[in-house]
N, C-alpha and C positions, 0 to 999 in steps of 0.2 A: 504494500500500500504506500503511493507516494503521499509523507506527510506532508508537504506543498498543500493538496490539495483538500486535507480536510480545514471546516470553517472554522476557525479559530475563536467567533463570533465578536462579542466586545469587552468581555470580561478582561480585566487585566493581571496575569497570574501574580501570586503571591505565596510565600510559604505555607505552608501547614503542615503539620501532623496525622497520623494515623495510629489505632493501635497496633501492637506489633500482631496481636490473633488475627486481626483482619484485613491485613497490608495487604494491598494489591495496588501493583503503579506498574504501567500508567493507565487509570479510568478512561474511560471513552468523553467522559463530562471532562476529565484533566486535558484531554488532548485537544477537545473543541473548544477549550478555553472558557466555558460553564461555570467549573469550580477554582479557585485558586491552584495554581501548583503546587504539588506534592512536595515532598521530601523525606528524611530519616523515619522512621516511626518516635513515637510519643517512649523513651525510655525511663522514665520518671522512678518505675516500682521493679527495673531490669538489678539484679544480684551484680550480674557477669553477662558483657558482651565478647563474646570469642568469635573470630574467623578467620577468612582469605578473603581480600581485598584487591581491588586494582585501579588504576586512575586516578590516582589521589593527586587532588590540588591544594592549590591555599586555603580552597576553602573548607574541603575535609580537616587539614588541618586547624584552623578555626573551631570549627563545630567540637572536634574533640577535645579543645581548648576548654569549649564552653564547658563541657560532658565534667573534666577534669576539674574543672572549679567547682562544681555540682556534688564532686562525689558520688554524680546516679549514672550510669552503675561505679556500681564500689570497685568492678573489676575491667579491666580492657585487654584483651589480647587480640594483637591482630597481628597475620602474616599477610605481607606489604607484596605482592607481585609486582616485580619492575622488569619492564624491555626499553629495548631500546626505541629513543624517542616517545618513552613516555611520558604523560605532565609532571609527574613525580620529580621535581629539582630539586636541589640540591637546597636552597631554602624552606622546600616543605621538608625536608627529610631531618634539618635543622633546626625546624620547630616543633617534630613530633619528637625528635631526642629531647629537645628543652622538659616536654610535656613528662616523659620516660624518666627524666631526673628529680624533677620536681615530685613527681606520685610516690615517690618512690620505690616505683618497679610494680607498683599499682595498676598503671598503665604501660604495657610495654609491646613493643614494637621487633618484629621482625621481618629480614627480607629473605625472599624468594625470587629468583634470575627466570623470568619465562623467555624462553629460546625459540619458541616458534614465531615467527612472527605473521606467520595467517589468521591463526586464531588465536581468540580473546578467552582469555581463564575465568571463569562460572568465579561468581564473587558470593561468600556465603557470609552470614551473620549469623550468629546461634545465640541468643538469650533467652539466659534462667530467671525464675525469680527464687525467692526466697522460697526453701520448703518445695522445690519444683525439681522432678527428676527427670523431665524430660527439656519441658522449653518449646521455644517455638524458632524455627529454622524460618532467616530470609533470604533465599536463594533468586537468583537471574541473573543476567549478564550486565544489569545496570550498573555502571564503575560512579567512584569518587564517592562514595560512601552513600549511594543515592542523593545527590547533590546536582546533579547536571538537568538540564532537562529535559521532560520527557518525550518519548521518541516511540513511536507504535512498535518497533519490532523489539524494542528492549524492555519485556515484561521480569518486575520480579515478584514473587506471592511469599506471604508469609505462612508456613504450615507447621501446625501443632507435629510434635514427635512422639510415635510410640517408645516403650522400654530401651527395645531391641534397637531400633532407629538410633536414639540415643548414646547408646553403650557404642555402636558401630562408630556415629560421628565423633565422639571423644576420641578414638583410636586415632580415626584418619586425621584429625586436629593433632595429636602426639606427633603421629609422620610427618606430617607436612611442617611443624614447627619445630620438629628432631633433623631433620632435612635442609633449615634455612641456618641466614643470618642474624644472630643477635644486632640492631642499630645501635651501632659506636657513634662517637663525632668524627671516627677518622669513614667511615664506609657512606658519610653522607653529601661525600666529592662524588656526585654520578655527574658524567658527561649532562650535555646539555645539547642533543641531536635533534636535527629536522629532520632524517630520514633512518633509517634505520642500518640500509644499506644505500649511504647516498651517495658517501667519497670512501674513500680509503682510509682520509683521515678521523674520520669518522670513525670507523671501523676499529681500528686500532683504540681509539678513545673508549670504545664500547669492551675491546679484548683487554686494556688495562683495567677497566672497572673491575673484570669477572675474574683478573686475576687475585686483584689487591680483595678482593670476597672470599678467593681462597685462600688468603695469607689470615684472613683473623683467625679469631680462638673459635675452635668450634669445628674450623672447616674439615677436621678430619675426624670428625666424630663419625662414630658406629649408629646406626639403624638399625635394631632388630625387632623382630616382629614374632611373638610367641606363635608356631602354627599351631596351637589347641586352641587358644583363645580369642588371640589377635590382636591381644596388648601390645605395648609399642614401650621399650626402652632404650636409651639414648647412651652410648662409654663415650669420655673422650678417647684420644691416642693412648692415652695413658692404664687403660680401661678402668677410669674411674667411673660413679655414676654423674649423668650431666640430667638435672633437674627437667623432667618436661610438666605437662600443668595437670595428669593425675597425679604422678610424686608429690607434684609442689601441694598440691590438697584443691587447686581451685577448682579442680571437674573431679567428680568422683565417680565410680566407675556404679556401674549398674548390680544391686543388687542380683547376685545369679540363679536365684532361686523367683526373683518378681521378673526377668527376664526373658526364664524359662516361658513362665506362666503368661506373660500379657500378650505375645501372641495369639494364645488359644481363643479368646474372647473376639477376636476378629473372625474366627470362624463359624459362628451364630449368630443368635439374637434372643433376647426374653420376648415371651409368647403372652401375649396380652388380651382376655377374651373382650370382645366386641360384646359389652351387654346388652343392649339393642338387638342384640339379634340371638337371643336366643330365645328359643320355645316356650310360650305362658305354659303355667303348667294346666292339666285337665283335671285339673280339681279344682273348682271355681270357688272362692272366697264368696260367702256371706255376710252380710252387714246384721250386727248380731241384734240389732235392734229391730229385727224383723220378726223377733221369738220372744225377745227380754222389753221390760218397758226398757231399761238401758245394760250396758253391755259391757258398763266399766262400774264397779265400788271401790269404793275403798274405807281402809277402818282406819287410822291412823298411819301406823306405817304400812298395813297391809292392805295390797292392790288386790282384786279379782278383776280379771280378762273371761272373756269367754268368746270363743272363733267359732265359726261355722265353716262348713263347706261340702260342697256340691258334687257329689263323683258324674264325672256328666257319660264317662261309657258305662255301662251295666256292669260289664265284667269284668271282676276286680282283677282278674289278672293279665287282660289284655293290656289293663290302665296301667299297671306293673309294668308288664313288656316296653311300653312306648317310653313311660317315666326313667327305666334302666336306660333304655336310646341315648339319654343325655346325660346321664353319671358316668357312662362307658366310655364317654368322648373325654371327661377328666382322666378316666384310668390311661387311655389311651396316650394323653398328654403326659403325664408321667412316663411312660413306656417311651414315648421319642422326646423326653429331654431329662435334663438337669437339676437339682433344685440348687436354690442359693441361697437360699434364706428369706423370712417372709412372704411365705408360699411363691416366691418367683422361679418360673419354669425358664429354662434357657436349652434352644433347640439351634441342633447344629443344621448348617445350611445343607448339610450332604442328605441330612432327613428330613429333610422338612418336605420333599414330595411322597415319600413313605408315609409318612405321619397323614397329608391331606387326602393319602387316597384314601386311608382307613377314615379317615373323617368322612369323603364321600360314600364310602360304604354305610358307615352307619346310619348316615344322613336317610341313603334308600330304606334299610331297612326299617327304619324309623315312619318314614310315608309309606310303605309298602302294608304295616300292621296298623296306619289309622286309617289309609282306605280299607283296609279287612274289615276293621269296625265296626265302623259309620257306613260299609257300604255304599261309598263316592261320592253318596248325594247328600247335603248338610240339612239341607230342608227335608227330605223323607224324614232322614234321619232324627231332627227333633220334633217333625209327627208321629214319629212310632213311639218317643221317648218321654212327649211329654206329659201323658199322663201316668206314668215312674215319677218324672219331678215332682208334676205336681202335686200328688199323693203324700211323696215323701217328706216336701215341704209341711204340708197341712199338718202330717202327723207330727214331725216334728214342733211346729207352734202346737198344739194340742197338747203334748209333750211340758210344753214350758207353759202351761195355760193361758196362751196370747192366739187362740183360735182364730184361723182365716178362714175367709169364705172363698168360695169356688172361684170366684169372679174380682176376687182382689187382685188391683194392679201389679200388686208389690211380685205375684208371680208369671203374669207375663215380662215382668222386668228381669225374669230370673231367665224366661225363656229366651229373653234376646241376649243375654248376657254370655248363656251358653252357647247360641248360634254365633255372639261375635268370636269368641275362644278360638269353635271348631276353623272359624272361614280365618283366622290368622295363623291355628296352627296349619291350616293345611296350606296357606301363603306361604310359611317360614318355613325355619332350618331345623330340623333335629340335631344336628352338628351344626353348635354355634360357627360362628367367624373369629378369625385372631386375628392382630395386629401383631407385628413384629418391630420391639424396639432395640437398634442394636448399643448397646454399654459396654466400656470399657470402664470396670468398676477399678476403681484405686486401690493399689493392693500394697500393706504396711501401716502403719498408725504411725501416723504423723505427728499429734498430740496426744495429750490424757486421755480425751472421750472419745475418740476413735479406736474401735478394734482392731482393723486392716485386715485381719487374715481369717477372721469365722467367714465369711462368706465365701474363701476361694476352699478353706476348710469343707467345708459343706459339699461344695463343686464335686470339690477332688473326689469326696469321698465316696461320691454317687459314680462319675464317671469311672473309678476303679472297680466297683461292685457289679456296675452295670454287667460288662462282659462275659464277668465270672457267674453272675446267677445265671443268664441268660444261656449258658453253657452247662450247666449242670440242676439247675430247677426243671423237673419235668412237666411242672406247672406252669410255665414263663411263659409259651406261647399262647395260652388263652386268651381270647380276645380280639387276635391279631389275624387280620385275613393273610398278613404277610408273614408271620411267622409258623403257618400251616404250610405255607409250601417247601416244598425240598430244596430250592436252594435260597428261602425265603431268610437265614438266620446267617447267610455269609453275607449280602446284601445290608441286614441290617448291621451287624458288626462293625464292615465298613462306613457304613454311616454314621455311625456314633462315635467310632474311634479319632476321638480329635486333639491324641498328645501319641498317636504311634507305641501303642500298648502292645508291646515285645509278645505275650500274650494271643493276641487280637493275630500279628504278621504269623503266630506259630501255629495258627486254627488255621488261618488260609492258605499256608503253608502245604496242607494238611497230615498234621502233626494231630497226633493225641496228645490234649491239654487238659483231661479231664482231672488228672490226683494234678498238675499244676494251679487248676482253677481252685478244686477244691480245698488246697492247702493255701492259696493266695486267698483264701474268703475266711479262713479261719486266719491271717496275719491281720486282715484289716480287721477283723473283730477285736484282736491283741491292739491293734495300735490306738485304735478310738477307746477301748475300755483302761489306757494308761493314761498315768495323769501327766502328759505329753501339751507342754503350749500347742496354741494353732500353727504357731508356724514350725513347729518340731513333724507334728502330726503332717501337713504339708508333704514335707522333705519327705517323710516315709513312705507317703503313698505316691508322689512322683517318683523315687526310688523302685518302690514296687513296681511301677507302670513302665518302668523302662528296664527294668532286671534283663539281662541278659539270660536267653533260653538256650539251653545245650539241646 
């Protein structure tokens, strides 16, 4: 898109802020000149800004001036990307060392030599706050610390971080800043080029820079990279250790156990039932004032209620049949998810078309036994029945000695009340509707009144049992149109298995797992009956779940 052409209209840009969870620059309002120009996000309540940067001008350096006087963020790291004929002079490079002396190392600065000269190095910002393990990453190709103006094809977004996300960007921040230059006063002589490859002498001005980068302290420092983990430690020559910013304490690495776990939760959602939509029941509430002069006493502290209601099919246990229709679909629910506490069900995305077809099933069956019924028709249906109600009505006021007569409204009102029932159950669902909300619950206690880990406790504990009942209960399958068929219990396995339960791969395998299942169902009985923290309990059953099977 040539930005010439879009209308800039009359607005005249100016600064602003964003916050950092919902950076996005450049707006389509920023570009038509609508809104004031953009700029850094709003860092006010930032802990620590860490990145890789590039294009830095005077005025980046200003801004971080300001930052630095602020004290917000408390922390600044930034690796500097310089090429040749970049704005970065040798006066800006001299006013971020001032900044670097002054903080006392608060804010510090490193460089990094980019050698390609076709393309532009992806410029990241990573800010925590307080009490935050993840942060929010501001990534795009936008240079100068988002400072320049904006330009349609140089989009940057600011994106929340998962666990994992997190632990991984701390690493590649180690590398990348175990790989550069610490800024000295002596390393902040860069040339001052128009082209990059424009003269020779140029040239040469650029090959002295990158040599006198490898003469400081540093430049023969060691990069290693743990391959279990992917931690990142830095020797110098000497093989001492040279501080990176996990060592130094400013990024801390990811708990490896909330790590584990916060993936999983991307692979689901909590199932949420749609009340609206599910089935009145067919036992019709009575208004009890119909039998009683009133229908509520009370003696001081003690109330009397008294309910009515209506069985509007004749046969107690067809009315049975259809009323189970709809408890089956909670059993059900259980059976394709999770709990987590507070009756919250969390259903993995690999069953969640498992789950609705059993829902559809029960749903027919469900209309299948109230056309049996009522036999199809609603109005035969409460001609043939209403003189049952209304007999039974009468008897009943007789009963409480509040006698109706034949011709009392109050039971034609019964009879429409029951034709409206039948003509909505037979509109609606036997098998409610869900909603699906996806959570990524916080996993650790933060404070005093936070638990952090009963709920992934809870999880865990179902997700490990699951497999193993499901494998050795001869009862498990009831219920389930899919768990009646033959290869209806590898299907669901796989769908449920959503941490690679060693287990789970040795049944599909097909491996006899039966004395495995049966002795992992008698460990989690030991581990939840010990008086084991949540997060001990945790470890054990993620341990379990990933045992290694001979």
């Amino acid at each position: 898109m040539d930005q010439k052409a879009i209308d800039h209209g009359t607005s005249s840009p100016s600064k602003s802020t964003q916050s950092v969870d919902l950076y996005l620059r450049p707006s389509t309002l920023e570009l038509s000149g609508h809104t004031p120009q953009g700029g850094p996000p709003a860092l006010e309540d930032a802990r620590t800004l860490i990145g890789v940067v590039s294009g830095l001008d005077h005025r980046a350096a200003a801004h971080l001036q300001v930052l630095s006087d602020k004290g917000a963020p408390r922390y600044v790291k930034l690796v500097i990307v310089l090429s040749a004929a970049c704005p970065t002079t040798k006066d800006v490079l001299l006013d971020l060392y001032e900044i670097q002396v002054a903080s006392g190392g608060d804010y510090e600065f490193h460089l990094y030599l980019h050698t390609d000269n076709v393309t532009s190095p992806t410029n990241v910002l990573w800010v925590q706050r307080e009490n935050d393990d993840c942060g929010t990453v501001l990534i795009g190709a936008d240079q100068n610390f988002l400072l320049n103006a904006p330009e349609a094809t140089r989009l940057t977004l600011g994106l929340p971080l998962s666990l994992q996300q997190a632990d991984s960007l701390r690493q590649w921040i180690d590398l990348v800043q175990g790989s550069s230059t610490r800024l000295s006063r002596e390393v902040c002589d860069i040339p001052r080029l128009v082209h990059p490859e424009g003269t020779e002498e140029g040239r040469l001005l650029w090959e002295a820079y990158k040599e006198l980068l490898d003469d400081q302290p540093g430049a023969l420092n060691t990069v290693t990279v743990d391959p279990e983990t992917g931690d990142v430690t830095v020797e110098d020559d000497e093989g001492n250790p040279v501080p990176t910013l996990t060592s130094s304490g400013i990024l801390t690495p990811i708990d490896p156990l909330k790590r584990d776990l916060s993936g999983v939760f991307e692979k689901g959602a909590i199932a949420i039932v749609n009340e609206a939509s599910r089935l009145p029941p067919l036992r019709l509430p009575l208004p009890p004032t119909l039998f009683e002069k009133q229908g509520k006493d009370t003696a001081g502290t003690v109330v009397r209620e008294s309910k009515y209601r209506l069985n509007i099919l004749p046969d107690e246990k067809m009315l049975k049949e259809i009323e189970n229709a709809k408890t089956r679909c909670s059993t059900l629910l259980r059976k394709f998810s999770f709990g987590m506490g507070d009756a919250q069900r969390w259903v993995p995305s690999l069953a969640r078309p498992l789950f609705e077809a059993e829902l559809q099933n029960e749903d027919q069956k469900g209309r299948t036994a109230l056309v049996a019924a009522i036999g199809g028709d609603i109005e035969a249906f409460i001609g043939r029945q209403s003189k049952r109600i209304i007999d039974d009505a009468r008897t009943m006021a007789d009963q409480m000695g509040r006698p109706l007569s034949e011709n009392d409204p109050a039971l034609a009102g019964i009879l429409d009340s029951a034709r409206a029932r039948l003509e909505k159950a037979m509109d609606g669902r036997f098998a409610p509707l869900y909603e699906y909300n996806k959570v990524i619950p916080e996993i650790g206690a933060k404070s005093a009144h936070q638990s952090g880990w009963g709920h992934v406790a809870a999880f865990l504990t179902e997700v490990a049992r699951l497999p193993r009942l499901a494998l050795t209960d001869p009862y498990y399958s009831r219920g389930t149109e899919l768990l009646s068929k033959a290869s209806g219990l590898r299907k669901y396995l796989q769908a449920m298995d959503v941490l690679g339960d060693t287990l789970v791969a040795a049944y599909l395998s097909n491996r006899n797992v039966d004395s495995d299942a049966e002795s992992d169902l008698e460990y989690i009985a030991y581990l939840t009956a010990e008086c084991l923290t949540e997060r001990e309990l945790c470890e054990g059953l993620l341990a379990l779940i990933r045992k290694p099977r001979s």
